[in-house]
mmCIF file of the N, C-alpha and C atoms, coordinates in Angstrom:
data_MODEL
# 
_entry.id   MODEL 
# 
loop_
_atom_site.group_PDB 
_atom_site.id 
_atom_site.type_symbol 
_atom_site.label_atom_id 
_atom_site.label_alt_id 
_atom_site.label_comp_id 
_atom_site.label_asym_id 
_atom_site.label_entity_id 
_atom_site.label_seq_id 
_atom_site.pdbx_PDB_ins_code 
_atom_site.Cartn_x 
_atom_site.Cartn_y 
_atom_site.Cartn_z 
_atom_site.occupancy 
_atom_site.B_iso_or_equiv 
_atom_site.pdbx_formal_charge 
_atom_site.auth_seq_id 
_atom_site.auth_comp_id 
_atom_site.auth_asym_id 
_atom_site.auth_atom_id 
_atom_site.pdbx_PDB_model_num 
ATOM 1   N N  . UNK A 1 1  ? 106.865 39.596 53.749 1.00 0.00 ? 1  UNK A N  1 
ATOM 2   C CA . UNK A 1 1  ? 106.581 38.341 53.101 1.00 0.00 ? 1  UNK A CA 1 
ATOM 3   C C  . UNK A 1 1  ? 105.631 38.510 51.915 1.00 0.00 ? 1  UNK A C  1 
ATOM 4   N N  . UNK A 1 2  ? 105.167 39.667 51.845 1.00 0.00 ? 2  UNK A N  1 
ATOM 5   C CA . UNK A 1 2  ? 103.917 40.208 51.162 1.00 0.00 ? 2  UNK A CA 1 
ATOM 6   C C  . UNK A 1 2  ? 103.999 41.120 50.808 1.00 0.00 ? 2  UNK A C  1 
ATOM 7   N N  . UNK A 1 3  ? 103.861 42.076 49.302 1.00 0.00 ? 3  UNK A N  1 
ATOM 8   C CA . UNK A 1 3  ? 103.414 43.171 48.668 1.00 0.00 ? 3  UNK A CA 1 
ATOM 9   C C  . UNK A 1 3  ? 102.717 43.647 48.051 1.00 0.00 ? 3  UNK A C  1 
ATOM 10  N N  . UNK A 1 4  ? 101.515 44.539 47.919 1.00 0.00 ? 4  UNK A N  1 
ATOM 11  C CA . UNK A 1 4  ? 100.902 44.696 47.140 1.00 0.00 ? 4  UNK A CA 1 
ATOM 12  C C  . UNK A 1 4  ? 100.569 46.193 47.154 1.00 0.00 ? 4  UNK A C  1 
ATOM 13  N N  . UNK A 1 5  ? 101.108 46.840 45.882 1.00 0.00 ? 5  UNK A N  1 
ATOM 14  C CA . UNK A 1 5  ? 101.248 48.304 45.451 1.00 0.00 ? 5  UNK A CA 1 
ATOM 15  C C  . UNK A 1 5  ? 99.698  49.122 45.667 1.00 0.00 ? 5  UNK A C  1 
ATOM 16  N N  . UNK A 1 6  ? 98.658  48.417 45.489 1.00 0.00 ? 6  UNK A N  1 
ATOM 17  C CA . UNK A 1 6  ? 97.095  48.760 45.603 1.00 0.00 ? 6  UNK A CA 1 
ATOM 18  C C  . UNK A 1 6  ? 96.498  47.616 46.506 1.00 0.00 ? 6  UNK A C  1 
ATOM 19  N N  . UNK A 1 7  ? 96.754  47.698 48.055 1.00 0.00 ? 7  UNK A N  1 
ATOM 20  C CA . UNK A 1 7  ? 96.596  46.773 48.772 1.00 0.00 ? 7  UNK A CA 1 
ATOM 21  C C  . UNK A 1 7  ? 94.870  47.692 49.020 1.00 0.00 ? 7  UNK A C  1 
ATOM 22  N N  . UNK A 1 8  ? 93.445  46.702 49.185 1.00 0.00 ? 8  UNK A N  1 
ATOM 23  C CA . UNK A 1 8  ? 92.470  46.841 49.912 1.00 0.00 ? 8  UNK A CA 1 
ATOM 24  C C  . UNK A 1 8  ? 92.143  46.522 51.628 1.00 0.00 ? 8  UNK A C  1 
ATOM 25  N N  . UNK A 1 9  ? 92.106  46.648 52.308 1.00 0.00 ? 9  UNK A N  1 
ATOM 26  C CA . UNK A 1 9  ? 91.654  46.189 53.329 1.00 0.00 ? 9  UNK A CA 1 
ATOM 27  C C  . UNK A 1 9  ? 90.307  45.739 53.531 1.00 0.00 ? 9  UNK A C  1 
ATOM 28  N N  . UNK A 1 10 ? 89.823  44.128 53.385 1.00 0.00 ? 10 UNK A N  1 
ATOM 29  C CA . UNK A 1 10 ? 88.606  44.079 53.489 1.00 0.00 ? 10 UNK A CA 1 
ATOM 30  C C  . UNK A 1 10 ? 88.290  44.154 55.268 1.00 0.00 ? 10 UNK A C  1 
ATOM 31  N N  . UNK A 1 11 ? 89.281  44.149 55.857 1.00 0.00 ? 11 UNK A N  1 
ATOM 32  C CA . UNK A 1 11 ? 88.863  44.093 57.731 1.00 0.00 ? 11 UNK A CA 1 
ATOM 33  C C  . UNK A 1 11 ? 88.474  45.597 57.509 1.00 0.00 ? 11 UNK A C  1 
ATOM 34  N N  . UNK A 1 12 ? 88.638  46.753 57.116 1.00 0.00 ? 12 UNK A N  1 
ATOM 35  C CA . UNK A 1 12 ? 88.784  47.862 57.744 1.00 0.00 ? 12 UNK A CA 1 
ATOM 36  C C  . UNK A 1 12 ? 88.185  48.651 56.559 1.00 0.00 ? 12 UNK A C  1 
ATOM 37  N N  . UNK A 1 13 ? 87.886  47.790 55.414 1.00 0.00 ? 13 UNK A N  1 
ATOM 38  C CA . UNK A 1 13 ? 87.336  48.615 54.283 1.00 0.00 ? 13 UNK A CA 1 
ATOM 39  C C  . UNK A 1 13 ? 87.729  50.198 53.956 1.00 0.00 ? 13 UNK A C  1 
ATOM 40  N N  . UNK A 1 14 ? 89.147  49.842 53.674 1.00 0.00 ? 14 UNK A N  1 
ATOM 41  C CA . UNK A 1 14 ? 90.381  51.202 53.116 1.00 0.00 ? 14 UNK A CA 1 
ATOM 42  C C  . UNK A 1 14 ? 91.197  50.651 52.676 1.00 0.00 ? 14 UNK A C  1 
ATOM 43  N N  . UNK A 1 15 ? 91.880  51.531 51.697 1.00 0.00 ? 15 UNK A N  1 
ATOM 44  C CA . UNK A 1 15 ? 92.765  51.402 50.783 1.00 0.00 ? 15 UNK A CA 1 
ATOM 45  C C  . UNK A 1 15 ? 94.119  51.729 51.947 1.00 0.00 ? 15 UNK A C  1 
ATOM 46  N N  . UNK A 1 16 ? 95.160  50.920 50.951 1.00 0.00 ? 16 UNK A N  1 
ATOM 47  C CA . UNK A 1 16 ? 96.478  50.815 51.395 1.00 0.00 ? 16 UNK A CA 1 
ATOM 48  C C  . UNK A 1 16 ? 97.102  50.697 51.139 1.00 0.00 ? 16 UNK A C  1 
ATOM 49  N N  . UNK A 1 17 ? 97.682  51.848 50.276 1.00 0.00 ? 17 UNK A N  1 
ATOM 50  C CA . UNK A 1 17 ? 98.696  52.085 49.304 1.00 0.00 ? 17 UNK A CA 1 
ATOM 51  C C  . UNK A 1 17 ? 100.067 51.580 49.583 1.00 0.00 ? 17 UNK A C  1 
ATOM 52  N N  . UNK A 1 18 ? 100.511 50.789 48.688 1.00 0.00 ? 18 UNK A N  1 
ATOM 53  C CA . UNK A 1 18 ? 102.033 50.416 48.810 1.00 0.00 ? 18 UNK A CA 1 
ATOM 54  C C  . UNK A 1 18 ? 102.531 49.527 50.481 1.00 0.00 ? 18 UNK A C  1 
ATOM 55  N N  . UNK A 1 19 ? 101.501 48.644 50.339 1.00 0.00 ? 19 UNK A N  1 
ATOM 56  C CA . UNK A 1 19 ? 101.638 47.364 51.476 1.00 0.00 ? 19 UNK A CA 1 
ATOM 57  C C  . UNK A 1 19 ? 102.286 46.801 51.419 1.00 0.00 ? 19 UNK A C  1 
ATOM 58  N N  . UNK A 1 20 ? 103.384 46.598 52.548 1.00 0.00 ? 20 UNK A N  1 
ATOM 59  C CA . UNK A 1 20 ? 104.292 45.387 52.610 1.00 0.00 ? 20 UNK A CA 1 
ATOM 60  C C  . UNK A 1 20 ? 104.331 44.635 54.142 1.00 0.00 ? 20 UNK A C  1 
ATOM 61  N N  . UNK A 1 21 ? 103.747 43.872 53.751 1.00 0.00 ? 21 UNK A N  1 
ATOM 62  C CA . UNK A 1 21 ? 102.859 42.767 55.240 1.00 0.00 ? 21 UNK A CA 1 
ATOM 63  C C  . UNK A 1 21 ? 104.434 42.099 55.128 1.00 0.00 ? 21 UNK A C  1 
ATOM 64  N N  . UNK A 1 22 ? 104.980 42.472 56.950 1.00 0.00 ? 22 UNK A N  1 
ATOM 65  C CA . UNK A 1 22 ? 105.571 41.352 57.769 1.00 0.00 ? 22 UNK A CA 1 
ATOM 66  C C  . UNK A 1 22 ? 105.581 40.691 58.772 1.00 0.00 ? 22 UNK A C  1 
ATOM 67  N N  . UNK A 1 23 ? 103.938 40.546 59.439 1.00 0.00 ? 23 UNK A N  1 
ATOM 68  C CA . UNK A 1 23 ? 103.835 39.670 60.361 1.00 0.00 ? 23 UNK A CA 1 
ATOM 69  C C  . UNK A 1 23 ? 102.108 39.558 60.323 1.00 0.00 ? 23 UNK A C  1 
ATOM 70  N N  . UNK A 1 24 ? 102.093 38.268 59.798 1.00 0.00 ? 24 UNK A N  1 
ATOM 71  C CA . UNK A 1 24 ? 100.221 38.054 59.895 1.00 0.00 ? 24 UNK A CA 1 
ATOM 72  C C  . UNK A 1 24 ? 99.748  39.462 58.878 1.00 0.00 ? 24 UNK A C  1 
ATOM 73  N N  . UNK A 1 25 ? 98.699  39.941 59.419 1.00 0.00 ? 25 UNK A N  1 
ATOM 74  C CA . UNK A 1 25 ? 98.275  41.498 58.865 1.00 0.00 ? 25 UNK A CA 1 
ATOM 75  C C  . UNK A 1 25 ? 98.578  42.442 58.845 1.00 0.00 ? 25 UNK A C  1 
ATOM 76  N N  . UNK A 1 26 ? 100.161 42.547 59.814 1.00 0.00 ? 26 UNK A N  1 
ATOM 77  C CA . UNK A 1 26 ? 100.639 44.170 59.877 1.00 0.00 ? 26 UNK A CA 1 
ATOM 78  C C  . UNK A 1 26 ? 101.276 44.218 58.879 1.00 0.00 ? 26 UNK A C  1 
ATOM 79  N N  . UNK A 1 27 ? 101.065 45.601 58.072 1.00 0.00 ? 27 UNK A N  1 
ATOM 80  C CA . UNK A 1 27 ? 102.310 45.720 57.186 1.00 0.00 ? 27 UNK A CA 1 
ATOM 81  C C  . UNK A 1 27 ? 102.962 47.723 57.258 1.00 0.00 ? 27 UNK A C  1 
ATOM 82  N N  . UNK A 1 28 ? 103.654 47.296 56.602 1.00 0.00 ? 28 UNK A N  1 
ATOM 83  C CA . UNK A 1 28 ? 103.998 48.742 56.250 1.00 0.00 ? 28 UNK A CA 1 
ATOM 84  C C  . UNK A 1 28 ? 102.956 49.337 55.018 1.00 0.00 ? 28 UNK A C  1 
ATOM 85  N N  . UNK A 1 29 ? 102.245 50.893 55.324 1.00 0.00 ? 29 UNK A N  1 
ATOM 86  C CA . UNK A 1 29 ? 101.779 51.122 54.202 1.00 0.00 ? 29 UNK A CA 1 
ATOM 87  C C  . UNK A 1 29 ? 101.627 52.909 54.578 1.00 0.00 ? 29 UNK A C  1 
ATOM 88  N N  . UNK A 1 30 ? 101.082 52.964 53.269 1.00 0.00 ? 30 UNK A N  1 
ATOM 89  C CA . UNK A 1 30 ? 100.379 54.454 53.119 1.00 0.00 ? 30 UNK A CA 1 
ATOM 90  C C  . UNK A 1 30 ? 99.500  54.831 53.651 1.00 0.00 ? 30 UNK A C  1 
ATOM 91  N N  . UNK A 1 31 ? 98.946  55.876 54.347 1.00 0.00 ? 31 UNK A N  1 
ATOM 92  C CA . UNK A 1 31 ? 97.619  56.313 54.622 1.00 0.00 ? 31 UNK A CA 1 
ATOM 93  C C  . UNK A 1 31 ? 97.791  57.861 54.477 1.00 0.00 ? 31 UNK A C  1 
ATOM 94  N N  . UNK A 1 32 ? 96.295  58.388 54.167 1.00 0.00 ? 32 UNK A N  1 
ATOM 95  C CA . UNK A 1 32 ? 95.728  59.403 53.859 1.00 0.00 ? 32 UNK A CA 1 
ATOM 96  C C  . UNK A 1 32 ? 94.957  60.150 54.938 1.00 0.00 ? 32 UNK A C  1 
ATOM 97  N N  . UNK A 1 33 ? 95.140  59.756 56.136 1.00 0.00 ? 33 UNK A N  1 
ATOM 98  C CA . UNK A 1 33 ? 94.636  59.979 57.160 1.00 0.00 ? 33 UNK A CA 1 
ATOM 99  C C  . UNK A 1 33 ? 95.710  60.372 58.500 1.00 0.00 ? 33 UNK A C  1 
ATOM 100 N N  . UNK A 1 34 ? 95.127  61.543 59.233 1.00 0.00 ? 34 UNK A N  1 
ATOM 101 C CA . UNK A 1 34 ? 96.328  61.669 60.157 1.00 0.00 ? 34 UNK A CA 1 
ATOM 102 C C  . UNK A 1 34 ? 96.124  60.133 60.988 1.00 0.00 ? 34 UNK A C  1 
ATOM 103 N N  . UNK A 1 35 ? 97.934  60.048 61.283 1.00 0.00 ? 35 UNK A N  1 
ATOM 104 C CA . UNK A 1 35 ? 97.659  58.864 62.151 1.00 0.00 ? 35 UNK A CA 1 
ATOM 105 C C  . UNK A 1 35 ? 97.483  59.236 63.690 1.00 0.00 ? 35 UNK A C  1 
ATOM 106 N N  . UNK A 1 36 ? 97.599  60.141 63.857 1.00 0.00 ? 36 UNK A N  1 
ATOM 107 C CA . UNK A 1 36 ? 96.944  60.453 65.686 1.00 0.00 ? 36 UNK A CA 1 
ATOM 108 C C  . UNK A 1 36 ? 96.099  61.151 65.918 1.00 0.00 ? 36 UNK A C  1 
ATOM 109 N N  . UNK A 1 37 ? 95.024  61.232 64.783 1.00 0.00 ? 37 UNK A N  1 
ATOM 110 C CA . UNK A 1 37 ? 93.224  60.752 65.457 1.00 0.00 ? 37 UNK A CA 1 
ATOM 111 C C  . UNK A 1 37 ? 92.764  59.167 65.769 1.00 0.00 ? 37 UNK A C  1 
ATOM 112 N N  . UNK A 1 38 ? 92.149  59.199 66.597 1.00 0.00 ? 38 UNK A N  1 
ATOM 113 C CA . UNK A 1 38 ? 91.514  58.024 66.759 1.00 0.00 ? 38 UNK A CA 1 
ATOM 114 C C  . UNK A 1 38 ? 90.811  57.360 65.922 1.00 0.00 ? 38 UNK A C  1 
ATOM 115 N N  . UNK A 1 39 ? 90.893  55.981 65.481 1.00 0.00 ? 39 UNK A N  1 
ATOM 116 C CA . UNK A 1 39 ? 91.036  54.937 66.222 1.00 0.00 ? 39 UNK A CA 1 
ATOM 117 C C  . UNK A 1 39 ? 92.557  54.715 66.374 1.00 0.00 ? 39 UNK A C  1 
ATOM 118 N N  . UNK A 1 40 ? 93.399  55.445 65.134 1.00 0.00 ? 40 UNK A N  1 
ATOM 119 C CA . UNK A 1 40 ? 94.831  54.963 65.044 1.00 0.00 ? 40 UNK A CA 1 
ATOM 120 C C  . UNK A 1 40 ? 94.613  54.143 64.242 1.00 0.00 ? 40 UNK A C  1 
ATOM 121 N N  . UNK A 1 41 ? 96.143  53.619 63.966 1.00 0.00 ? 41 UNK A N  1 
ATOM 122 C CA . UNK A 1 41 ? 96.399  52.278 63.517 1.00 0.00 ? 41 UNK A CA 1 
ATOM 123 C C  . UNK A 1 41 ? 95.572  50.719 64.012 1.00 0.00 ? 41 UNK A C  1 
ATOM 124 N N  . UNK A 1 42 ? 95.344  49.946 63.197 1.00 0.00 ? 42 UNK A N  1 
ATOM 125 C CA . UNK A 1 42 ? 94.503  48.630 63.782 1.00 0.00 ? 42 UNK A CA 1 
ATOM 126 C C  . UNK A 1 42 ? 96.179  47.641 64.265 1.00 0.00 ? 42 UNK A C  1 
ATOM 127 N N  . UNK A 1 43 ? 97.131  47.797 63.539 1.00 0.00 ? 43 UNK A N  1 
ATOM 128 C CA . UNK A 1 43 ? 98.202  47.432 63.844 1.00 0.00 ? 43 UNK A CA 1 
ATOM 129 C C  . UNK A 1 43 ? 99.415  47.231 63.163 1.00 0.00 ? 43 UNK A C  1 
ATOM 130 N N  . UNK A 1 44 ? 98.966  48.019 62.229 1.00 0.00 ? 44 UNK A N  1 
ATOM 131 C CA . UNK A 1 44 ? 100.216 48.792 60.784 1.00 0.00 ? 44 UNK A CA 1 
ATOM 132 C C  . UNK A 1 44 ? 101.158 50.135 61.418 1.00 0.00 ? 44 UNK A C  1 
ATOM 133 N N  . UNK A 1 45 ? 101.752 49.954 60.598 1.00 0.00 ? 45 UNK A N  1 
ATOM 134 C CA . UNK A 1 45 ? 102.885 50.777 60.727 1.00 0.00 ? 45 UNK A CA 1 
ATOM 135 C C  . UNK A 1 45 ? 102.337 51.772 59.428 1.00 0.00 ? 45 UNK A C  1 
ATOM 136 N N  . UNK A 1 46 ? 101.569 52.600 59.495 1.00 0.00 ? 46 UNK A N  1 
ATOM 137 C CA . UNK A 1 46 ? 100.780 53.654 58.677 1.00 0.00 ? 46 UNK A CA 1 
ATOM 138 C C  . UNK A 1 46 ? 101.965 54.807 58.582 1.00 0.00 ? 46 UNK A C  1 
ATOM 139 N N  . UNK A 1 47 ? 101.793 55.479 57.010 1.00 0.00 ? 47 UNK A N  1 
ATOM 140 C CA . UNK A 1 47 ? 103.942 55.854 57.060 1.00 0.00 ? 47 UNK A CA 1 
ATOM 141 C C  . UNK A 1 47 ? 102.911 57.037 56.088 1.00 0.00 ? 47 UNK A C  1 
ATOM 142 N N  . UNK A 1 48 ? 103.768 58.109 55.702 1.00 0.00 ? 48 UNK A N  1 
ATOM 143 C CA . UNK A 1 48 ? 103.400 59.205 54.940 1.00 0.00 ? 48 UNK A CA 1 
ATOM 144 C C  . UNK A 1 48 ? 103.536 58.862 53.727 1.00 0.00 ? 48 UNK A C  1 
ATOM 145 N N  . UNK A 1 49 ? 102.967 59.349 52.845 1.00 0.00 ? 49 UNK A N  1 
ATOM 146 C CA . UNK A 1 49 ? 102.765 58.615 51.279 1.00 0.00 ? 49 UNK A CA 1 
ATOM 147 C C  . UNK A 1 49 ? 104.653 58.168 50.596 1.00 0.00 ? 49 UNK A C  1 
ATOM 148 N N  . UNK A 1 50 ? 105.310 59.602 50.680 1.00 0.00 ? 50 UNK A N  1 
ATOM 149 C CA . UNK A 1 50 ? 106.345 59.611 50.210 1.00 0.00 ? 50 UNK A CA 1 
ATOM 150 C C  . UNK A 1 50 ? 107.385 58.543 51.192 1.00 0.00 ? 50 UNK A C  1 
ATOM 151 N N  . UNK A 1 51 ? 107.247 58.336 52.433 1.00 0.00 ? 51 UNK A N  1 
ATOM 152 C CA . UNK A 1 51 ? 107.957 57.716 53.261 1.00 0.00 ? 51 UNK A CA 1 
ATOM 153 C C  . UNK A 1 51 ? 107.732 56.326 52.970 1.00 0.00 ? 51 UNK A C  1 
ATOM 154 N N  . UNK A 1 52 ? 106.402 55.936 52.601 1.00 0.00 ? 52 UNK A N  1 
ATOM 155 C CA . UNK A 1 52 ? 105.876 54.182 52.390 1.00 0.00 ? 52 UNK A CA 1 
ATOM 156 C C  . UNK A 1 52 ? 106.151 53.853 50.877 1.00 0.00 ? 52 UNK A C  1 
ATOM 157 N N  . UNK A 1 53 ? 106.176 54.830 49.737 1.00 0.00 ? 53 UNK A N  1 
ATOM 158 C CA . UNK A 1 53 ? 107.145 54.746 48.290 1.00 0.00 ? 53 UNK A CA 1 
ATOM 159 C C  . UNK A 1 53 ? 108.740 54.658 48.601 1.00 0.00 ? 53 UNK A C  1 
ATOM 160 N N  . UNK A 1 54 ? 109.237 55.039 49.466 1.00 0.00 ? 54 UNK A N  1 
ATOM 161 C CA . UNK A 1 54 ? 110.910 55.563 49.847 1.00 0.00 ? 54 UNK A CA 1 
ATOM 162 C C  . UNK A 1 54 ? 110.972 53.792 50.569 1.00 0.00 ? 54 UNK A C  1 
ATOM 163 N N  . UNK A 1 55 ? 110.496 53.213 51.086 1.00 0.00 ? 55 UNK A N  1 
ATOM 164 C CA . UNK A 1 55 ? 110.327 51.436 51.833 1.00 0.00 ? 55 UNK A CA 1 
ATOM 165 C C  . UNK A 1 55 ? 109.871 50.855 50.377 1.00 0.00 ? 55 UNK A C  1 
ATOM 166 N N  . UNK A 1 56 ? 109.183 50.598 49.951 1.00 0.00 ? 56 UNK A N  1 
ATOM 167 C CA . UNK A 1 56 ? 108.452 50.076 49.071 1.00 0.00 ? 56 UNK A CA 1 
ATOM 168 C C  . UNK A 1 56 ? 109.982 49.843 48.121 1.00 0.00 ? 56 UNK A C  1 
ATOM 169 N N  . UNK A 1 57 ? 110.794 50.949 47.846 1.00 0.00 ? 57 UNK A N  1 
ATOM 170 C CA . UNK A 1 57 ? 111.416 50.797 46.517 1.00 0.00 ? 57 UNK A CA 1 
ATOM 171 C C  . UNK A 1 57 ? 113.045 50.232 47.337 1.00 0.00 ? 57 UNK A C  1 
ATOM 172 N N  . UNK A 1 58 ? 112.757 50.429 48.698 1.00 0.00 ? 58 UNK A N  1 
ATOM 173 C CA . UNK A 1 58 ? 114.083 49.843 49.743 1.00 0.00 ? 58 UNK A CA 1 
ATOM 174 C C  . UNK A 1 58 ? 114.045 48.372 50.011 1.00 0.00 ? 58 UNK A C  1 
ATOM 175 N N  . UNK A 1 59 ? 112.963 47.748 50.515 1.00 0.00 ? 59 UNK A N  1 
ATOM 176 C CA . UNK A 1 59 ? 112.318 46.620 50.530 1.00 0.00 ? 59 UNK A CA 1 
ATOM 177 C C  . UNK A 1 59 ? 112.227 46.043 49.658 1.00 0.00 ? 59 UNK A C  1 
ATOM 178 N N  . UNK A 1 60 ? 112.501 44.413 50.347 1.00 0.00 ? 60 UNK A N  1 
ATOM 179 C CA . UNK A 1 60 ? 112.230 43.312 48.857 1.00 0.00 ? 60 UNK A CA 1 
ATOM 180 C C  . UNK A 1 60 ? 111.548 41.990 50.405 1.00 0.00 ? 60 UNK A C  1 
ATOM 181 N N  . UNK A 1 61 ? 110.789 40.786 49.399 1.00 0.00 ? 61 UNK A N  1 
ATOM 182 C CA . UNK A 1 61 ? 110.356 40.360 50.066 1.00 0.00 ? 61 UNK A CA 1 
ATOM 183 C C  . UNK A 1 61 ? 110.990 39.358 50.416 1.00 0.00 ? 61 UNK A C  1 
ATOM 184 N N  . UNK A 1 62 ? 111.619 38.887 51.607 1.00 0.00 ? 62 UNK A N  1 
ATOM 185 C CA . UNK A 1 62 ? 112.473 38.048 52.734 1.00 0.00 ? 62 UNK A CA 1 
ATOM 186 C C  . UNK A 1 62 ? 113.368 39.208 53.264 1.00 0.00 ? 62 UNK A C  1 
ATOM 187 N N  . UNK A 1 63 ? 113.450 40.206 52.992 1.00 0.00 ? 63 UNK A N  1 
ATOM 188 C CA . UNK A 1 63 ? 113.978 41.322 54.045 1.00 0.00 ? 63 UNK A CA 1 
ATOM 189 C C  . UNK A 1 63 ? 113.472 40.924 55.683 1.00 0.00 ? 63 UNK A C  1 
ATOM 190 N N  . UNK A 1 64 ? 114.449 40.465 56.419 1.00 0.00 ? 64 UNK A N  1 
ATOM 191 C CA . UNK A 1 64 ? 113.985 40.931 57.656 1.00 0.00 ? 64 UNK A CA 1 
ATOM 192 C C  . UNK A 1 64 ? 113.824 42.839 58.012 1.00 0.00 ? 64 UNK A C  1 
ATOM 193 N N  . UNK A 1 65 ? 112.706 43.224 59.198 1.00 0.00 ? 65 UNK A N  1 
ATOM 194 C CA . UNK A 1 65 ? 112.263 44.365 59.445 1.00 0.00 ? 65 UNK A CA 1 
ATOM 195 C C  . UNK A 1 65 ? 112.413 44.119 60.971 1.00 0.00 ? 65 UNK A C  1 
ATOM 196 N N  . UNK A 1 66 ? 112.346 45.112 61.609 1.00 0.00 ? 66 UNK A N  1 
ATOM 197 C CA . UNK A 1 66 ? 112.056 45.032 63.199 1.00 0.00 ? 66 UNK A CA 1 
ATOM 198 C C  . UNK A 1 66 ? 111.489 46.452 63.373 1.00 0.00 ? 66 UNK A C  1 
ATOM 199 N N  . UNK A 1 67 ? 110.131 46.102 64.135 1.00 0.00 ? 67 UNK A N  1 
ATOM 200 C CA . UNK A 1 67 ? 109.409 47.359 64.451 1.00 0.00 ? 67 UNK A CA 1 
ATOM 201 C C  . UNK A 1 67 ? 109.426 47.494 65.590 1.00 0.00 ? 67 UNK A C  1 
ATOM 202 N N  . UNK A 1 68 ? 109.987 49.205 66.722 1.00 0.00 ? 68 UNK A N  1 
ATOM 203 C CA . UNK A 1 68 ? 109.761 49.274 67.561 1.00 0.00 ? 68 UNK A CA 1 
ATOM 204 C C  . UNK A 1 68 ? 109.200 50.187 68.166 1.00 0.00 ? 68 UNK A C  1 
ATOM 205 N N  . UNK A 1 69 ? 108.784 50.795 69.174 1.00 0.00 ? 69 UNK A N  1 
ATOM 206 C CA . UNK A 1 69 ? 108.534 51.239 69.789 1.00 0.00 ? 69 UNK A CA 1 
ATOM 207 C C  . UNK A 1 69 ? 106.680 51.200 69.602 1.00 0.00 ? 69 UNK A C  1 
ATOM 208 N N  . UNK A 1 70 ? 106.479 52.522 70.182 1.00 0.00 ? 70 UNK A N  1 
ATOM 209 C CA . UNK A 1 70 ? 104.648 52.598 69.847 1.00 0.00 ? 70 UNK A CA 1 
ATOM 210 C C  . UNK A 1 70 ? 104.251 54.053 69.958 1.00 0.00 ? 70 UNK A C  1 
ATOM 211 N N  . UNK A 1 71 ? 102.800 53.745 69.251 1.00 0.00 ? 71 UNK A N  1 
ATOM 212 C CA . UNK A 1 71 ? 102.497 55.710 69.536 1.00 0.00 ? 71 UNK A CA 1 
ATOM 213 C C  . UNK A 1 71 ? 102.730 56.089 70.863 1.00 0.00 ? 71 UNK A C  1 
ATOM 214 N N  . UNK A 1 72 ? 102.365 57.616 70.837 1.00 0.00 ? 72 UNK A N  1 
ATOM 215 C CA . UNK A 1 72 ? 102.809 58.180 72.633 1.00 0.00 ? 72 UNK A CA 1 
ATOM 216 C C  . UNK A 1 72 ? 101.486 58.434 72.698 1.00 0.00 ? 72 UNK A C  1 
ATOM 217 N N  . UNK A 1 73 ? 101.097 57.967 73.903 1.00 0.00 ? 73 UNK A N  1 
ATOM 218 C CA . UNK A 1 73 ? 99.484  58.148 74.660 1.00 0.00 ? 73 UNK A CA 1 
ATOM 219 C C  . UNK A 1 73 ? 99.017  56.525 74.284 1.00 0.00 ? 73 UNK A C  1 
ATOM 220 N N  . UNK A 1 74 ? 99.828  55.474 73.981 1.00 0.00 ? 74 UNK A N  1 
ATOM 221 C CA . UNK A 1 74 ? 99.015  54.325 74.001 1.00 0.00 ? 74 UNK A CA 1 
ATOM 222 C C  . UNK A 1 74 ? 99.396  53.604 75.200 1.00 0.00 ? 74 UNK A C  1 
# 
């Protein structure tokens, strides 16, 4: 419902490259951080730089998405 190519996070104070929010605050984005150290995700779908540009340029906004499953060990 939402994009923004240089998304900030003021909850979590980090950047979030190539955001595309589809439910409340989760969105699809970039991170620079492994995603299975802790804390994890707050409740994004955190994607590898090239993988969240490869969505970003697939995606448009009223695309339905369906996210499933979850990390392993949660």
């Amino acid at each position: 419902y939402w994009r923004n190519i240089n998304h900030w996070s003021t909850i979590y104070n980090v950047s979030m490259p190539y955001s595309q929010f589809f439910d409340g605050g989760q969105a699809f984005h970039s991170t620079t951080k492994s995603m299975w150290n802790p804390p994890g995700s707050g409740g994004c779908v955190n994607m590898r730089s090239a993988d969240a540009k490869a969505y970003w340029n697939l995606l448009r906004n009223g695309d339905d998405v369906y996210v499933y499953g979850r990390k392993p060990g949660t």
